[in-house]
C-alpha positions in Angstrom: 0.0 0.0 0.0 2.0 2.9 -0.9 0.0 5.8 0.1 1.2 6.1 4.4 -2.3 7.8 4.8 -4.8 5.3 3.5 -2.7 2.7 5.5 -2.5 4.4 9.0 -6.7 4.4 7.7 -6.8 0.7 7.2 -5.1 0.1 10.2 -7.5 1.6 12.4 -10.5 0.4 11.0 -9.5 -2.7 11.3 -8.6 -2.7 14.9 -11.9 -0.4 15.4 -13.6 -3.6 13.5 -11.5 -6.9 15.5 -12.6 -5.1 18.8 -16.1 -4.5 18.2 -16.2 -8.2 17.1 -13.8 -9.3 19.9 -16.9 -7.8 22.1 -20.1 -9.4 20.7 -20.7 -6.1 17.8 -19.9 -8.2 14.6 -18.6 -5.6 12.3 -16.8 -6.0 8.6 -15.1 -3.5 6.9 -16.9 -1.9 3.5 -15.0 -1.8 0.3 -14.6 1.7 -1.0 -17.3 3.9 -2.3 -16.3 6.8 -4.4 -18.5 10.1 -3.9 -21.3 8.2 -2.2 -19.3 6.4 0.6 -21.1 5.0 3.0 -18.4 5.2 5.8 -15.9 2.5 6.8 -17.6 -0.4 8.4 -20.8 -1.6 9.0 -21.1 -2.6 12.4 -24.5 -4.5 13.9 -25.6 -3.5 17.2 -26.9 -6.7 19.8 -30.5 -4.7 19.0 -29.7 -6.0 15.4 -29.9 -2.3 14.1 -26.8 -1.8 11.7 -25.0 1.1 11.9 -22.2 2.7 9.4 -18.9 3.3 10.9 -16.5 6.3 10.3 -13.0 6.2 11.3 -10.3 8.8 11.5 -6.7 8.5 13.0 -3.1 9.6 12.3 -1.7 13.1 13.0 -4.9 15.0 12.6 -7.1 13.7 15.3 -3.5 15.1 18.0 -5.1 17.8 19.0 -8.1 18.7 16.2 -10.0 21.7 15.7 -13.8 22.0 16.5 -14.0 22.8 12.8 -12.3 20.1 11.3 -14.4 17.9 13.8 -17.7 19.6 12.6 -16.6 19.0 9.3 -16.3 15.2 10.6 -19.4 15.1 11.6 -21.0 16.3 8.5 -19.2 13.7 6.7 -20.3 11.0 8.8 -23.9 12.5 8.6 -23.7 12.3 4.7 -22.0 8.9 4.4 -25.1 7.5 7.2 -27.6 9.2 4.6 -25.9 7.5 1.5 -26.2 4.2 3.3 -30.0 4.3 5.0 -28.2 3.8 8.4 -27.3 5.4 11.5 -24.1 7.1 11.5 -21.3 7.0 14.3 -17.8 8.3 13.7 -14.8 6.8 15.9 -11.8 8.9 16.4 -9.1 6.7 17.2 -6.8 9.9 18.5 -2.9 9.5 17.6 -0.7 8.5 20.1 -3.5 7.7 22.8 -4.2 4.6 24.0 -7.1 2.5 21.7 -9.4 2.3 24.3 -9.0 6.1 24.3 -10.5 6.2 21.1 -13.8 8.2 20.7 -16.8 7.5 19.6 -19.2 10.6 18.4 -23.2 9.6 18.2 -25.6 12.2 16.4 -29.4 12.5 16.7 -31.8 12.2 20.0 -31.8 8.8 20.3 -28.7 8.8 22.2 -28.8 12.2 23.2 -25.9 15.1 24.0 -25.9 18.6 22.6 -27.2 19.7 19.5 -27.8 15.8 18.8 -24.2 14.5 19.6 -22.7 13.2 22.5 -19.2 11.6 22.8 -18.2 8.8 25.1 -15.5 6.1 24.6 -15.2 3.2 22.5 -15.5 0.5 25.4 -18.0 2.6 27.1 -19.8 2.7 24.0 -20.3 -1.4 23.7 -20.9 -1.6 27.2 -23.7 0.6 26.4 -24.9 -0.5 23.2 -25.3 -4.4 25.4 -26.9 -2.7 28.5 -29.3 -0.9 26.1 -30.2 -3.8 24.4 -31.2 -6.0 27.9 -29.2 -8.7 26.1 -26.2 -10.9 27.8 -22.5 -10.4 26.2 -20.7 -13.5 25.2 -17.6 -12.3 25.5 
C-alpha cells in the first residue's frame, strides 16, 4: 500500500472492526465507495440495528480543531444518509491509548448537545449491550 495515509486508515479500522467483534458487535469492513461512501464499516448493534462506521486517526485527530471535527461530523452524517443507516464516527486519536479512542453519536436517540454526544469506544459497547437488555458472550 503505498499511500502512508490510507494505510494508518486501514489500520485503524481494522482494529476499530477486530474489537467491536472481539466484544459481541460483529462488524466488517466496507469496500470503497467513491463520492457516495457510506463510511468505513458496517457494524450491527446486539439490537440488530446496523450502523455505518466512520474512522479517522493519524496526525490530525492530535489535537483537532472544532472545525475540522464539525466538518467530521458532517461527513459522517452524509456517508449514514448514503447508506439508509445510522451514523457513528470513531476517532481513534494518535498517540492515545485504543481504548481512548472516541466514539461521536448524532441525533436524539442517544442524546448530547445539539444531537451529539461523545463517550468512549469501550464505554460505547458496554452501552450498546446494557441498552439492548441482552447478555455479552464475551
Amino acid at each position: 500500500m503505498a499511500n502512508p495515509s490510507k494505510k494508518k486508515g486501514t489500520v485503524a479500522e481494522t482494529k476499530v472492526s477486530n474489537y467491536f467483534n472481539e466484544h459481541g458487535l460483529r462488524t466488517e469492513r466496507k469496500a470503497l465507495a467513491g463520492s457516495n461512501d457510506e463510511g468505513d464499516l458496517r457494524t450491527f448493534l446486539p439490537d440488530g440495528e446496523e450502523v455505518t462506521v466512520e474512522v479517522k486517526t493519524g496526525q490530525q485527530t492530535q489535537n483537532y480543531p472544532r472545525s475540522r471535527l464539525d466538518d467530521w461530523k458532517r461527513q459522517t452524517l452524509q456517508e449514514g444518509r448514503n447508506s439508509g443507516c445510522r451514523p457513528i464516527l470513531v476517532i481513534v486519536r494518535h498517540r492515545r491509548r485504543f481504548t481512548d479512542a472516541e466514539v461521536w453519536l448524532p441525533n436524539s436517540k442517544w442524546g448530547g448537545q445539539n444531537g451529539w454526544t461523545m463517550t468512549y469506544i469501550d464505554n460505547f459497547v458496554d452501552a450498546m449491550w446494557s441498552l439492548s437488555g441482552k447478555r455479552r458472550e464475551d
